[in-house]
C-alpha positions as CSV (number, residue, x, y, z in Angstrom):
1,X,116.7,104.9,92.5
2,X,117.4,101.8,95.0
3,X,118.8,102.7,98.6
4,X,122.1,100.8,98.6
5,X,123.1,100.5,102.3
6,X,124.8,97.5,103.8
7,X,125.4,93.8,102.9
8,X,123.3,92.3,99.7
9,X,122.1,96.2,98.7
10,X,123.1,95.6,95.0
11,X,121.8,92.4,94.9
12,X,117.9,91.8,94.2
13,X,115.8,91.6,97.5
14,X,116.8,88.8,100.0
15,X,113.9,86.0,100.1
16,X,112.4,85.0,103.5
17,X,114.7,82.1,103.4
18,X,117.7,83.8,102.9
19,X,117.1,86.4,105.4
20,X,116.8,83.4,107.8
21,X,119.9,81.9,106.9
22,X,121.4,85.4,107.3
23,X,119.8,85.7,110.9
24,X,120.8,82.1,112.1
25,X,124.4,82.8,110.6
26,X,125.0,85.5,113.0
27,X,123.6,83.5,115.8
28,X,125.8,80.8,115.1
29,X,129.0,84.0,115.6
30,X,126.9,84.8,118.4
31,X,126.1,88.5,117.5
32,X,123.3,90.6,118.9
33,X,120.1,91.4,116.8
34,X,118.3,94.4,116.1
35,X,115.4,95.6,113.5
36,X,115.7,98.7,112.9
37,X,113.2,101.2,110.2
38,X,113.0,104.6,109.0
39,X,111.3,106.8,106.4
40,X,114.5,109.0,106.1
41,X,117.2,106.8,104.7
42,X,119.8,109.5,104.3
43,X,123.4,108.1,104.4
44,X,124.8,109.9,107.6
45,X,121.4,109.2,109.4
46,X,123.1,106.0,110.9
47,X,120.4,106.1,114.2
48,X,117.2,104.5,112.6
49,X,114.2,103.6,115.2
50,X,114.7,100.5,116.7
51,X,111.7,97.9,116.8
52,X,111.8,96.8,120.2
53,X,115.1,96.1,121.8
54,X,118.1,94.4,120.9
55,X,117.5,90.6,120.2
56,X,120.3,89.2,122.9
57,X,120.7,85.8,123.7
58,X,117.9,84.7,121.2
59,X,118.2,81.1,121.0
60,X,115.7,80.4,117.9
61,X,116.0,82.2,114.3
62,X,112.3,81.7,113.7
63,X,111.8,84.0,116.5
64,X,113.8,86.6,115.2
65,X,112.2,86.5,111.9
66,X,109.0,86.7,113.1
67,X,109.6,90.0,114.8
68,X,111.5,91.0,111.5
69,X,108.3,90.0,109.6
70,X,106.2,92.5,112.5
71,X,108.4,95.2,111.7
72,X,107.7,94.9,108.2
73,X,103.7,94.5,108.1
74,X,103.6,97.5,110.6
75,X,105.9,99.9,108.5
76,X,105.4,98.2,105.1
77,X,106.1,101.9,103.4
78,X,109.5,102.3,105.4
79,X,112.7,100.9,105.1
80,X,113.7,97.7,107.8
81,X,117.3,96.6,108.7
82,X,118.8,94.1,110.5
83,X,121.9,94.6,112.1
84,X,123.8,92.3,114.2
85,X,126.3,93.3,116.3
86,X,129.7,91.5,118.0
87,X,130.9,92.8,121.4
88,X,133.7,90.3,121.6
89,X,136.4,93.2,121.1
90,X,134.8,94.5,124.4
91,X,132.8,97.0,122.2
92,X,129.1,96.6,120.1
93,X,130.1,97.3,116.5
94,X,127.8,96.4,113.4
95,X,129.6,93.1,112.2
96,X,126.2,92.7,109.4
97,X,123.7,95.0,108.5
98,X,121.4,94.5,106.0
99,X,117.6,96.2,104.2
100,X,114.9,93.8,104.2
101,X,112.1,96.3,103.5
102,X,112.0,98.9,101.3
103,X,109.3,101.6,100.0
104,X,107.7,100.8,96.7
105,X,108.6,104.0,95.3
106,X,112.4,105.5,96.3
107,X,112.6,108.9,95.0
108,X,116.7,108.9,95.5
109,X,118.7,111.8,96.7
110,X,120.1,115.0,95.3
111,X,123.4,116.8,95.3
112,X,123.2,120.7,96.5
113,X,126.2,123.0,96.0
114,X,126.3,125.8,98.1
115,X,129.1,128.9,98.0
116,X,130.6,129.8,101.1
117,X,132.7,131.8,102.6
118,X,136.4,132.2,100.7
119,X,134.5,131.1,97.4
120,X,135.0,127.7,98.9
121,X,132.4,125.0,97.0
122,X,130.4,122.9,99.6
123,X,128.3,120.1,98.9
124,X,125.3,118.0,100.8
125,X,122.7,115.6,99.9
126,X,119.5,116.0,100.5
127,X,116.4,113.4,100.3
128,X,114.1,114.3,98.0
129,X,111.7,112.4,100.5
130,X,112.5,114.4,103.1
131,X,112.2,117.9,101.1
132,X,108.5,116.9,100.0
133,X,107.0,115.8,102.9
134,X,107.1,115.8,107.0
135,X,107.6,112.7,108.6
136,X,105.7,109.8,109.0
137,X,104.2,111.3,105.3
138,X,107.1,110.7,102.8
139,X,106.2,107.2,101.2
């Protein structure tokens, strides 16, 4: 099962080149950079660990791309994001966000019913990833 999760996620991976051309494009809008990673990729987990701190008034894609590339060869088994962010509203909110790492294997999700009280139906999704193993272990 592919994760799909922000811009380009049903589209085949995005090329080193075209991950630059996505990082210079938002410093051309001026937006804020971060790399973020995880091994738990659920879909309401939207606070992944952040690689460093927010790329602010970066000047040079190439330097942006190389920490994305750091990210990557230091968690090769987890998933990396980019997100840039526009605070010209007065607020930080996610203007791009997209994977640029990804586990070999994705073992997908699953849908659990549950009964509860009133013989009300409720349903979650759990990560089979996150079922199997603890963290740090599940790819």
């Amino acid at each position: 099962m592919r994760l799909t999760q922000g811009a380009f996620s049903f589209l085949p991976d995005l090329t080193d080149e075209q991950i630059t051309k996505q990082v210079s494009f938002a410093m051309n809008k001026g937006w804020a950079i971060s790399i973020e990673y995880t091994d738990d990729p659920h879909p309401r987990n939207a606070y992944w660990e952040m690689w460093g701190l927010p790329l602010f008034d970066m000047k040079d894609s190439a330097a942006i791309v190389f920490e994305i590339n750091a990210c990557k060869k230091a968690k090769p088994t987890y998933y990396v994001k980019v997100t840039a962010f526009d605070n010209s509203r007065g607020v930080e909110s996610s203007s791009l966000s997209f994977i640029v790492n990804r586990p070999a294997n994705e073992p997908g999700f699953r849908l659990v019913r549950q009964e509860v009280e009133g013989r009300r139906i409720a349903y979650t999704i759990e990560s089979y990833a996150a079922v199997a193993k603890p963290e740090d272990e599940r790819y």
